[in-house]
N, CA and C of each residue as an Amber inpcrd file, in Angstrom:
protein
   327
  69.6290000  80.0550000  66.9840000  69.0610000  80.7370000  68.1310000
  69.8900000  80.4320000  69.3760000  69.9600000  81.3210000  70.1040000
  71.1350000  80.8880000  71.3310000  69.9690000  81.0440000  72.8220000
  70.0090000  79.7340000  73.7720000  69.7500000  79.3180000  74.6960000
  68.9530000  80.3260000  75.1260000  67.8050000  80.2550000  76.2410000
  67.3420000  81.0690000  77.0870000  66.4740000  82.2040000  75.8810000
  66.2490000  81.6510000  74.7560000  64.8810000  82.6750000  74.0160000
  63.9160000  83.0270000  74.7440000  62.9800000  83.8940000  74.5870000
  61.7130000  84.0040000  74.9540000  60.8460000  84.3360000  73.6650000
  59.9310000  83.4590000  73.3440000  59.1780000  83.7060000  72.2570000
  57.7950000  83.8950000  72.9630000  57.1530000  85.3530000  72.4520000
  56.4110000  85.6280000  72.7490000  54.9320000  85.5330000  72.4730000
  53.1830000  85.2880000  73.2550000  52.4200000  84.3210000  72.8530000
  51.9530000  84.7980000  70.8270000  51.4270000  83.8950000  70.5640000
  50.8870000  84.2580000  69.0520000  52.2760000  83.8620000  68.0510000
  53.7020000  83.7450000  68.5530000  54.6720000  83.6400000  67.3440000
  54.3800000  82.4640000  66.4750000  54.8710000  82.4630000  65.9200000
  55.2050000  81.0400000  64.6180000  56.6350000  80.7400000  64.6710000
  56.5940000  79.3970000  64.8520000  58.1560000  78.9940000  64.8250000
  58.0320000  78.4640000  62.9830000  59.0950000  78.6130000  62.7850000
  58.9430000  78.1060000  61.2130000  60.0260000  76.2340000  61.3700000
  58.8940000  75.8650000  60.5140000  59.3410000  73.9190000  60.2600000
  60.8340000  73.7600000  60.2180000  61.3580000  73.0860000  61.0290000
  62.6150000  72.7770000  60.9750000  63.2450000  73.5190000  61.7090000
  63.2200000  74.1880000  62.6770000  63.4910000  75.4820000  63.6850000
  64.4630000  74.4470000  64.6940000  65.6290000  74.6470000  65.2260000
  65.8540000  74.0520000  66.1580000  65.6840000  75.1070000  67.4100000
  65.5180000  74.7270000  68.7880000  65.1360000  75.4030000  69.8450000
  66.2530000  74.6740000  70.9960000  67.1850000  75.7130000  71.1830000
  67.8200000  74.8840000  72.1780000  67.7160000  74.8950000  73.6970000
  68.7760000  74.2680000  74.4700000  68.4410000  73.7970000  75.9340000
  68.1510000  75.1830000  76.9970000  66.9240000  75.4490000  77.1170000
  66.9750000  76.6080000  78.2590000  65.9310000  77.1840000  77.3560000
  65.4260000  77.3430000  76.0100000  64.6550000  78.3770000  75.1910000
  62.7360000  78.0700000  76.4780000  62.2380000  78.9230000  75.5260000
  61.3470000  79.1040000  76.6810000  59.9440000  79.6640000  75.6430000
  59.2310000  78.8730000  75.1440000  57.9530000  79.0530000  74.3990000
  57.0000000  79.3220000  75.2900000  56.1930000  80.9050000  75.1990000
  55.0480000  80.9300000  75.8420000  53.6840000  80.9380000  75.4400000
  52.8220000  81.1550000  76.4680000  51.5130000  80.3390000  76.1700000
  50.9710000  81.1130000  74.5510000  50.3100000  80.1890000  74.2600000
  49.9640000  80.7250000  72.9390000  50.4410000  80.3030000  71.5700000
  51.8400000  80.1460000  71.4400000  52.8500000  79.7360000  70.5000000
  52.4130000  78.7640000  69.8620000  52.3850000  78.8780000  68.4940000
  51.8840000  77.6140000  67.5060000  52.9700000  77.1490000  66.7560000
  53.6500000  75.6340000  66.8980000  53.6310000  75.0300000  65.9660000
  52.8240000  73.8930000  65.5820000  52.3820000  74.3410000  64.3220000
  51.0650000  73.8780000  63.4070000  51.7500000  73.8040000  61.8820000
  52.4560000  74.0260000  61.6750000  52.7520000  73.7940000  60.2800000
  52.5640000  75.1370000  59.3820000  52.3970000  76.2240000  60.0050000
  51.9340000  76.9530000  59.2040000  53.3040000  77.9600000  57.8490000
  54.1930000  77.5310000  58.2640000  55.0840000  77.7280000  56.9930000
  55.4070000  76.7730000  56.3660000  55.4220000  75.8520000  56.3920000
  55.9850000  73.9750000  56.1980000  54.7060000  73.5490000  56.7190000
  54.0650000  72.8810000  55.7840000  53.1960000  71.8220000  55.9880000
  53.8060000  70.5820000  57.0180000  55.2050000  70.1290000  57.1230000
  55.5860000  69.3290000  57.5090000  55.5320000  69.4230000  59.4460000
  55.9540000  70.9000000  59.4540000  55.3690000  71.4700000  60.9560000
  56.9110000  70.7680000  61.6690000  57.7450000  70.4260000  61.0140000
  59.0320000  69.3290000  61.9990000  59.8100000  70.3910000  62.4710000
  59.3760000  70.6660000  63.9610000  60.0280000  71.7550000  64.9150000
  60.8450000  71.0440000  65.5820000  62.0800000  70.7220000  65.8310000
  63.2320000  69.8290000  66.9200000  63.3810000  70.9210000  68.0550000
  63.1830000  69.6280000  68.8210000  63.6660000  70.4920000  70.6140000
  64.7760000  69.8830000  70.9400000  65.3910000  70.5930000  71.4590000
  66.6090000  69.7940000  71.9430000  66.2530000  69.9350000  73.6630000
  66.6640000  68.9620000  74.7920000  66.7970000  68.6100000  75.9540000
  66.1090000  69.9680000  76.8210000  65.5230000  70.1990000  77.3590000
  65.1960000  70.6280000  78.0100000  63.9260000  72.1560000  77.8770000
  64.2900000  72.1410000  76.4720000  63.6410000  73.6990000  76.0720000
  62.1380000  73.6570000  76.5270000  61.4330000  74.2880000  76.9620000
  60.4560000  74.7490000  77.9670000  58.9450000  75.4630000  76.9220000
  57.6940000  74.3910000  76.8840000  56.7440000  75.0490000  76.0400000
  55.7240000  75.2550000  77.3360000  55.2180000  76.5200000  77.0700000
  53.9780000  77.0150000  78.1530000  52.5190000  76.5350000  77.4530000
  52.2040000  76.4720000  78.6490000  50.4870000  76.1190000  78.0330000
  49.7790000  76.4730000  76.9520000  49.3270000  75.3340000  76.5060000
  48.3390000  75.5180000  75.2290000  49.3150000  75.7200000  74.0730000
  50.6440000  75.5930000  73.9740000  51.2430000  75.2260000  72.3980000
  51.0230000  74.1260000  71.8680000  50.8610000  73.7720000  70.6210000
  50.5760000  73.2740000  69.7680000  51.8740000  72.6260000  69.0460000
  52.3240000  71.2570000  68.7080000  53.0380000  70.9350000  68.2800000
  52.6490000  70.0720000  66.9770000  52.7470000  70.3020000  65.6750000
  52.5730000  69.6850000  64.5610000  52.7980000  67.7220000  64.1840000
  52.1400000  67.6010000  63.7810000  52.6030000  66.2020000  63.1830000
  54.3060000  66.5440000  63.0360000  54.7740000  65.2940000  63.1250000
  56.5850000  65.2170000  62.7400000  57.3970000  65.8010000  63.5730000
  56.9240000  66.9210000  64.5810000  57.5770000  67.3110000  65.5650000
  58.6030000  66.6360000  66.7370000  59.2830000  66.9970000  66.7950000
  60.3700000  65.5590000  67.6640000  60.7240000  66.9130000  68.9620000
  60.6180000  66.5260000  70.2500000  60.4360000  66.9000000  71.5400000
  62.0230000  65.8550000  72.2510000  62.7590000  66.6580000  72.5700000
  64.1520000  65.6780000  73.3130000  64.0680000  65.1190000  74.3850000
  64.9620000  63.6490000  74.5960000  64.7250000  63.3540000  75.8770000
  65.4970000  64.3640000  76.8080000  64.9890000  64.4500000  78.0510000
  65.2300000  65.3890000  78.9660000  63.9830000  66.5760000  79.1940000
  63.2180000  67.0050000  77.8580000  61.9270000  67.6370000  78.0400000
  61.1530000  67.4230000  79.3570000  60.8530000  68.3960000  79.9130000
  59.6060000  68.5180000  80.6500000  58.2030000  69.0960000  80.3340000
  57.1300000  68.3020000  80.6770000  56.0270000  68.8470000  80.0670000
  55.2700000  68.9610000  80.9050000  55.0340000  69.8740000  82.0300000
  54.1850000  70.1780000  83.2830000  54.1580000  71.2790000  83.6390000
  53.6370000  71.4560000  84.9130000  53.1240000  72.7390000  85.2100000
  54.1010000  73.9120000  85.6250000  55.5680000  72.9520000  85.5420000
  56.2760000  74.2810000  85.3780000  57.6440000  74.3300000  84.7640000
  56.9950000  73.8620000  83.4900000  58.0140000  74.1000000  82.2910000
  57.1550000  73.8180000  81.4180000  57.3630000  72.5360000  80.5850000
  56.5320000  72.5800000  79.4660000  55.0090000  71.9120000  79.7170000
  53.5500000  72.7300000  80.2060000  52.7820000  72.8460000  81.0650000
  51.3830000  71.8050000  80.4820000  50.7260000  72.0480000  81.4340000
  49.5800000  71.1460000  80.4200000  48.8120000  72.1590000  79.6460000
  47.5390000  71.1730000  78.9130000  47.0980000  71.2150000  77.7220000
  47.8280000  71.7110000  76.1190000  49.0520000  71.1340000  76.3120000
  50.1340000  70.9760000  75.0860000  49.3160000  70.4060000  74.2690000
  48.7930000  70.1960000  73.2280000  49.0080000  69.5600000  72.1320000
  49.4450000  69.0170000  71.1280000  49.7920000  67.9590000  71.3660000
  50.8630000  67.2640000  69.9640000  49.8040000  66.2220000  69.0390000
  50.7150000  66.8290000  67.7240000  49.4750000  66.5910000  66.5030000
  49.9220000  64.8380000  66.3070000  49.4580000  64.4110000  65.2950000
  49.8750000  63.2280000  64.5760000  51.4490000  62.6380000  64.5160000
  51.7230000  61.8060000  64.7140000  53.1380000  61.0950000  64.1380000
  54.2570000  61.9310000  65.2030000  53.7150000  62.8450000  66.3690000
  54.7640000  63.4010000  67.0080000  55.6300000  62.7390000  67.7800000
  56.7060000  63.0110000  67.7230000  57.6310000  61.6010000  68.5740000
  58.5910000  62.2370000  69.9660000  57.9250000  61.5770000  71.0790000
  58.6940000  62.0220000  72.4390000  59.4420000  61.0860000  72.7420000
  60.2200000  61.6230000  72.8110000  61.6300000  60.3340000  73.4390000
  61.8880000  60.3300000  74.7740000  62.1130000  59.7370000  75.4910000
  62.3860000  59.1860000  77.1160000  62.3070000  60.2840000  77.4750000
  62.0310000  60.0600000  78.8040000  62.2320000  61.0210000  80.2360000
  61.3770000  62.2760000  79.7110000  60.7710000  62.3310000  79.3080000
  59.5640000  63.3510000  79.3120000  58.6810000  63.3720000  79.7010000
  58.1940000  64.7020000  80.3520000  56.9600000  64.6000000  81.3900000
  55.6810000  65.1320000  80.5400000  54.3950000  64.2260000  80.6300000
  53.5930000  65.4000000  80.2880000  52.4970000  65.4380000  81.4650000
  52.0220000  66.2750000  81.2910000  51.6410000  67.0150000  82.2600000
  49.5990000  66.6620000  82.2000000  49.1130000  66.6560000  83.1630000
  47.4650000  66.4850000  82.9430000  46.6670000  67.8120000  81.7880000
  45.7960000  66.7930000  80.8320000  45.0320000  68.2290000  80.1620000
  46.3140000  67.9820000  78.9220000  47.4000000  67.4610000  78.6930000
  48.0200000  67.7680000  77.1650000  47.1530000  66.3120000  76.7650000
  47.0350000  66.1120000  75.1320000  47.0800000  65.5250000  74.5180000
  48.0320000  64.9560000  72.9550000  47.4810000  63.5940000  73.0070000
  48.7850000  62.6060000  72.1590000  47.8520000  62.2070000  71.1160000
  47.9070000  62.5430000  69.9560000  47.5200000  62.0160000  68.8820000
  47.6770000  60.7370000  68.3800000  46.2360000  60.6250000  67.6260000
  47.1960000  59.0620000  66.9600000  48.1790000  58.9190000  66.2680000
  49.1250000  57.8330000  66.6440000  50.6500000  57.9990000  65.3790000
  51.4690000  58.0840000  65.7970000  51.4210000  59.1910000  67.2580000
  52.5870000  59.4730000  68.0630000  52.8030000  58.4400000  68.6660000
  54.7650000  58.4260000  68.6560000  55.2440000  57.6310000  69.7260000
  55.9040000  58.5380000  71.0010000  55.2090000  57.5970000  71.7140000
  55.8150000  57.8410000  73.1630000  56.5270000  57.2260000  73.6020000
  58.1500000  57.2160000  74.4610000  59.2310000  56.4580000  74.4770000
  59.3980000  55.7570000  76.1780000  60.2840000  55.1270000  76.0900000
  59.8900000  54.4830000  77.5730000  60.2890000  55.1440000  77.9340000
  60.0610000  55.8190000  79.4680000  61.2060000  56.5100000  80.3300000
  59.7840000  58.0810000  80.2900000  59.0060000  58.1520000  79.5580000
  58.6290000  59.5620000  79.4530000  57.1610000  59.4460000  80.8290000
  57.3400000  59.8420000  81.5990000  56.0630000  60.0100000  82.3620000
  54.8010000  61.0750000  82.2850000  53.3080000  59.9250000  82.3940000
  52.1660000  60.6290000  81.6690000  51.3710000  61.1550000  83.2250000
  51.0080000  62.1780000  83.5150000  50.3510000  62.2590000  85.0000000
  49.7270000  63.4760000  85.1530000
């Protein structure tokens, strides 16, 4: 997929999808696992989820992510075992499952 996507609300990303720097998930967008049980969607640095996506157990989110109100926004959901690495923002209203790691450097507010 090349930079600056727009996926539109209701898509399915399929497990193992990489999403690169600039892509742009809007509200609605599920990853849940629903082609791959495993649900392992990779973000790379910066790619942008709108409110109310859903991120699967195993999902890995890059450092450099933003997760706020104006990029990747609140009430995100990340499932089980999801792993955020530094310098990521999340935003008020997302939630962190049990399992997930959260990395130093990522700010919760």
């Amino acid at each position: 997929m090349s930079a600056v996507t727009a996926f539109s609300s209701g898509v399915a990303i399929a497990a193992g999808s990489s999403l690169e720097t600039g892509t742009e998930i809007v509200s609605g967008t599920d990853f849940d696992g629903d082609v791959d049980a495993h649900g392992r969607v990779h973000f790379i640095g910066t790619a942008e989820l709108a409110a109310r996506s859903k991120l699967a157990a195993g999902s890995v989110i890059a450092a450099g992510s933003v997760v706020n109100g104006e990029t990747i926004v609140s009430s995100t959901s990340l499932a089980a075992a999801t792993t955020v690495t530094g310098a990521t923002v999340l935003a008020s209203g997302s939630s962190v499952a049990a399992g997930s790691v959260v990395a130093a450097g990522t700010m919760v507010f």
